[in-house]
C-alpha positions as CSV (number, residue, x, y, z in Angstrom):
1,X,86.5,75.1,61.8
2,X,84.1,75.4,58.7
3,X,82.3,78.9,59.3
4,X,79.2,79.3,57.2
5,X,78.3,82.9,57.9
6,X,80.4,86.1,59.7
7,X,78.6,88.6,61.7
8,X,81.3,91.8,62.4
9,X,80.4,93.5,65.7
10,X,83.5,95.2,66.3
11,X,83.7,98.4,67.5
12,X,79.7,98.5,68.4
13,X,78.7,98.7,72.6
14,X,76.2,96.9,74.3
15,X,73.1,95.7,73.5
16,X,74.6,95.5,69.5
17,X,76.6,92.8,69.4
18,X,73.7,90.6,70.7
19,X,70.7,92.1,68.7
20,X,72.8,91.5,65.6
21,X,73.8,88.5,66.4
22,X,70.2,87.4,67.3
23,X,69.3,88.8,63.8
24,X,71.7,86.9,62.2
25,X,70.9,83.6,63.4
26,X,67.3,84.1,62.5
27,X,68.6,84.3,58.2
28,X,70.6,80.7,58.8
29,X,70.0,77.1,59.4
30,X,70.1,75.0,62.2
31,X,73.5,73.3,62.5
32,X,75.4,75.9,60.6
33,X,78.2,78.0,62.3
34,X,78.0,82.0,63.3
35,X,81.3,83.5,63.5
36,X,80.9,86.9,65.5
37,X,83.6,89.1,66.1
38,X,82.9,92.1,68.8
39,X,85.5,94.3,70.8
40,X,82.2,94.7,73.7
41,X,84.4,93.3,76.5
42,X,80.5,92.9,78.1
43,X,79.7,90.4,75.5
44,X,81.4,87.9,76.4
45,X,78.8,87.3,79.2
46,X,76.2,88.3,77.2
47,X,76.4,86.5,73.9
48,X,77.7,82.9,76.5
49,X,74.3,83.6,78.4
50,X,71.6,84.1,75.0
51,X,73.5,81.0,73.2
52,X,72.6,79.1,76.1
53,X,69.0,80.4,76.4
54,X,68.3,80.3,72.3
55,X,69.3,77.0,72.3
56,X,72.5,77.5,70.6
57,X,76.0,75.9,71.0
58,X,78.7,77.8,71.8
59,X,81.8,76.0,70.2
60,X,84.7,78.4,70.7
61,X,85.4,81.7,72.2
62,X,89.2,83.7,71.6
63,X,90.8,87.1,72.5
64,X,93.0,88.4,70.6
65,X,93.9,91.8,70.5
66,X,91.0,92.8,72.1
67,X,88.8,91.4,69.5
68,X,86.4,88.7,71.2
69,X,85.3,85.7,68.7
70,X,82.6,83.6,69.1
71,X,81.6,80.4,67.1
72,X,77.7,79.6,67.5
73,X,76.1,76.6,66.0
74,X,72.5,77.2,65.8
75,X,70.7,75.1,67.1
């Protein structure tokens, strides 16, 4: 998958990982990919609810080694 920007979250707790992200997505353009990489095991709710209410696409979430990745297209 083509990422156009990263947003590294690990090793910050909850509400972080979703403020930055939020920030982030307000300095790209619709359509382009968010990579977001968080170890907040609580943002997997999180960041799946906001994408939905922003009007974002979720494209792909993984775990790996207790590292969360998200892929958000902006929408």
């Amino acid at each position: 998958m083509k990422v156009d920007h990263f947003l590294d979250a690990t090793g910050l707790s909850c509400p972080m990982p979703i403020v930055k992200t939020r920030n982030a997505m307000k300095d790209i353009n619709s359509g382009e990919i968010l990579e977001v990489k968080t170890t907040d095991k609580g943002a997997k709710a999180d960041l799946t609810a906001w994408t939905k209410s922003g009007g974002h696409e979720l494209l792909e979430q993984t775990e790996i080694d207790n590292v969360l990745t998200f892929f958000i297209r902006k929408g």
